[in-house]
C-alpha positions as CSV (number, residue, x, y, z in Angstrom):
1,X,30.5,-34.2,-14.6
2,X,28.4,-32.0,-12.4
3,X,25.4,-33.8,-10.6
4,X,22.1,-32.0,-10.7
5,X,21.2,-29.9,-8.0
6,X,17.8,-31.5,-7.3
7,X,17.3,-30.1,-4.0
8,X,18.2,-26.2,-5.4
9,X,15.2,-27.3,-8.3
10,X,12.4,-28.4,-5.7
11,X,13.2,-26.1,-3.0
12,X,13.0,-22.9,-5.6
13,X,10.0,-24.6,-7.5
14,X,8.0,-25.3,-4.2
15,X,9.1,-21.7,-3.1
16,X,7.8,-20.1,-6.5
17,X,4.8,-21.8,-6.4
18,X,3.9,-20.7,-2.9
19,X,4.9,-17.4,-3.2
20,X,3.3,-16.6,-6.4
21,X,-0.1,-18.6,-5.1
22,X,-0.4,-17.1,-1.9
23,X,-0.1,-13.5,-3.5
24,X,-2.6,-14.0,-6.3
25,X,-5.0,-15.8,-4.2
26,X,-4.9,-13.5,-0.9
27,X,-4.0,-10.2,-2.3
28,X,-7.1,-8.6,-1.3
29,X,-7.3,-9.7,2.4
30,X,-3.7,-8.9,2.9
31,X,-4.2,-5.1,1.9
32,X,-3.0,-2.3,4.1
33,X,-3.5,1.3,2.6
34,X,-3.9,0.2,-1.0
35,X,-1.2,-1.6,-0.5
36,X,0.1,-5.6,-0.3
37,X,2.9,-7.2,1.2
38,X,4.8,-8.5,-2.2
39,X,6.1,-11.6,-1.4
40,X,7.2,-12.4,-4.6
41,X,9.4,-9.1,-4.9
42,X,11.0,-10.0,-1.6
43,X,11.3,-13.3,-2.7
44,X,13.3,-12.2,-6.0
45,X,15.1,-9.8,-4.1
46,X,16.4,-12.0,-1.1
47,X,17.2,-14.7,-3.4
48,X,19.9,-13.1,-4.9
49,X,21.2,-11.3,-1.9
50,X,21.5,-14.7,-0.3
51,X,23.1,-16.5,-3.1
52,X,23.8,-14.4,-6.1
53,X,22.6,-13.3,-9.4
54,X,22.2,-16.4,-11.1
55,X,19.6,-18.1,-8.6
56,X,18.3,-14.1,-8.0
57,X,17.7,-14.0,-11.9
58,X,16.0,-17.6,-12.6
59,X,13.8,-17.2,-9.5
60,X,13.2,-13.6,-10.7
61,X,12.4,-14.7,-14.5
62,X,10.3,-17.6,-13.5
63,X,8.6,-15.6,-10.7
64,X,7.8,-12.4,-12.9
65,X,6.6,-14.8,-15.7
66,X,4.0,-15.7,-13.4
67,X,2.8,-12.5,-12.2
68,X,2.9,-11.3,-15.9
69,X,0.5,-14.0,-16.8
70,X,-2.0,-13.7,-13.6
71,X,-1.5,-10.4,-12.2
72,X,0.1,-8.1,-14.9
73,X,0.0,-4.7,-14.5
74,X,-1.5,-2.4,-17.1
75,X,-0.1,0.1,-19.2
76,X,-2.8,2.3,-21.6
77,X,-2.7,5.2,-24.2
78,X,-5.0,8.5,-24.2
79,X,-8.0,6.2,-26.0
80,X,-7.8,3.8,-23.1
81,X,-6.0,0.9,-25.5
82,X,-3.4,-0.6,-23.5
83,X,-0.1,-0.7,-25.5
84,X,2.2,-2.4,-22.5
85,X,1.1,-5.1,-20.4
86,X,3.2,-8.4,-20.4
87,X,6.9,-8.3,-19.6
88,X,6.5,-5.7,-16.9
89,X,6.4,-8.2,-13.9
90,X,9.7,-9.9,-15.5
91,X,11.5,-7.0,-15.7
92,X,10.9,-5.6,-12.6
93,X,11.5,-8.9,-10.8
94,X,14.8,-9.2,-12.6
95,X,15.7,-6.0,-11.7
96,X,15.2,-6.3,-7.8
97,X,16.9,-10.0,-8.0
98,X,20.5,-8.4,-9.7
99,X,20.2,-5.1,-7.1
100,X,19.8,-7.9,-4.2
101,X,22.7,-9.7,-5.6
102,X,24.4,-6.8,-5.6
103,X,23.9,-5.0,-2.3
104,X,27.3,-4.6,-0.3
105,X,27.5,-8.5,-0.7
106,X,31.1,-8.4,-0.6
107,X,32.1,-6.4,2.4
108,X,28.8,-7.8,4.4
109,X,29.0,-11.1,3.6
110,X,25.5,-10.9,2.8
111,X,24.6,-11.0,7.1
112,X,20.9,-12.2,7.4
113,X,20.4,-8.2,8.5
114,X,21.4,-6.5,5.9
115,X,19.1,-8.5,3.8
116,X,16.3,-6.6,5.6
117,X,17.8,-3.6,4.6
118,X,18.1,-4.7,1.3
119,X,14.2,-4.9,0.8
120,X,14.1,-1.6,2.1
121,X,16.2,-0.2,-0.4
122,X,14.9,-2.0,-3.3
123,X,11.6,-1.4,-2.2
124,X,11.9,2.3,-2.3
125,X,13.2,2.1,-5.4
126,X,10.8,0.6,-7.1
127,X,8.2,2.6,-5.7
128,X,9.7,5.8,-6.6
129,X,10.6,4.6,-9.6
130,X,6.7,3.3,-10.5
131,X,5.6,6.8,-9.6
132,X,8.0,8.4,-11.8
133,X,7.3,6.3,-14.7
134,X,3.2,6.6,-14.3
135,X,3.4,10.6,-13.8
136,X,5.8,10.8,-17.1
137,X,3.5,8.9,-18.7
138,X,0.9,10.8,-17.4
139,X,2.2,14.1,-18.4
140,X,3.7,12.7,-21.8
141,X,1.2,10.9,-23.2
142,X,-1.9,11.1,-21.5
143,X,-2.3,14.8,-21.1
144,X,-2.8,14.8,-17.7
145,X,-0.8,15.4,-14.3
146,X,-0.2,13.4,-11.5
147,X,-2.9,13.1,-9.1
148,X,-0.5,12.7,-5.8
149,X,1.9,14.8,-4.0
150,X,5.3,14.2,-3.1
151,X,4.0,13.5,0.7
152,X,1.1,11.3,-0.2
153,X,3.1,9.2,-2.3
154,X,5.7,8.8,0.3
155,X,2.9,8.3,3.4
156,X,0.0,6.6,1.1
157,X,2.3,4.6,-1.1
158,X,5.9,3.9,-0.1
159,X,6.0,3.7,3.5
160,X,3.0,1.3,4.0
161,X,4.7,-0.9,1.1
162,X,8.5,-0.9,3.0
163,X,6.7,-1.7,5.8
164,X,4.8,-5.0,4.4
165,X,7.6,-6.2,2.5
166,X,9.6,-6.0,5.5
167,X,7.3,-7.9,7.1
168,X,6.9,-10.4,4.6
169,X,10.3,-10.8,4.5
170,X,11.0,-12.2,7.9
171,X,9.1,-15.6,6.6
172,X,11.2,-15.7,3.2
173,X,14.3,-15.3,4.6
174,X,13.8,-18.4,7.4
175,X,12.4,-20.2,4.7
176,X,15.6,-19.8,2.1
177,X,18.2,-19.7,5.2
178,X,17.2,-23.0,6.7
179,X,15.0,-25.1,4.3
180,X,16.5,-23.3,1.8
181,X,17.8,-24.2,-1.8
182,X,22.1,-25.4,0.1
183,X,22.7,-27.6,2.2
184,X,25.1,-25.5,3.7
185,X,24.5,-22.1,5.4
186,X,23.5,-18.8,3.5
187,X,27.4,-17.5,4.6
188,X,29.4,-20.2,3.3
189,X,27.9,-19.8,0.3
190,X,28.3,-16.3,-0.2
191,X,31.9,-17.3,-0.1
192,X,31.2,-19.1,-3.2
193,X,29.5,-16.7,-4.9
194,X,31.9,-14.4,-4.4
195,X,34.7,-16.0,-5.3
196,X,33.2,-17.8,-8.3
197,X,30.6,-15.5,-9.6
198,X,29.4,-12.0,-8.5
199,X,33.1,-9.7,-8.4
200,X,33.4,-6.3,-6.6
201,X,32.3,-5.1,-10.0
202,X,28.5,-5.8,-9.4
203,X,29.1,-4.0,-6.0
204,X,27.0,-1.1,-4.9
């Protein structure tokens, strides 16, 4: 019989908690450009580069449930009713957590550098991929066309976000590698992972 991983629960609990609050309650004095540092995107996505899909995913469920119900964003038709609000946070969470777990794990081992570049990548990503969805909408069901150019979007938009997760990710990724969820270190249980749960078939 398996014991229960109590230090995994209260780490990731105290970890969402903190996360989520600190974003929610200091979004607005941690704006650069329209933008803010999203910790709880990096937090998703480092958590399952560090140790797979399954604690990526339950962090990123839990995480995104939270940011559906305080922050969610807001989806609305040409009469201004909105038609898509809740599940958006979840999904895109969810998303970054099973990219993260997937991210040249194998070959790198997941190194404590390549998660860096990990938030890059997924960052960019979802930014283009916000950008696309909002101007299809746009165009599709609204009527309208996109109000940005292909520069601004990448020097007003994506940039200025890559650069704040990044920074936002340096704390996250101390806190998960050495208070973190294992006792033992990020690399050893990579090993696991691998071996266990998250095959070269998840492999970028």
């Amino acid at each position: 019989m398996s014991k229960v991983p109590v230090r995994k629960i209260i780490v990731y609990a105290i970890y969402i908690l903190l996360f989520s609050c600190i974003q929610i309650s200091f979004s607005s004095q941690m704006s650069f450009w329209g933008q803010i540092p999203d910790l709880m995107f990096v937090f998703a996505t480092l958590s399952g580069y560090l140790y797979g899909f399954g604690d990526g995913a339950a962090v990123a469920l839990i995480t995104g449930l939270i940011r559906d119900c305080f922050t969610p964003p807001i989806i609305t038709s040409s009469s201004g009713d909105v038609v898509l609000s809740f599940g958006i946070g979840m999904l895109v969470l969810f998303a970054a957590a099973a990219v993260g777990s997937s991210f040249f794990t194998e070959r790198l081992k997941r190194s404590t550098a390549f998660g860096f570049v990990t938030v890059i990548f997924t960052t960019l990503v979802y930014k283009l991929a916000g950008h696309i969805v909002i101007a299809l909408w746009t165009a599709v069901f609204l009527g309208g066309s996109y109000s940005m150019t292909t520069g601004e979007i990448f020097v007003q938009s994506v940039l200025p976000q890559i650069a704040l997760n990044l920074i936002a990710a340096i704390p996250v990724m101390l806190l998960l590698k050495f208070p973190g969820p294992y006792r033992k270190k990020p690399a050893e249980e990579a090993d696991d992972v691998i071996k266990y749960g998250d095959g070269p078939w998840l492999t970028i």
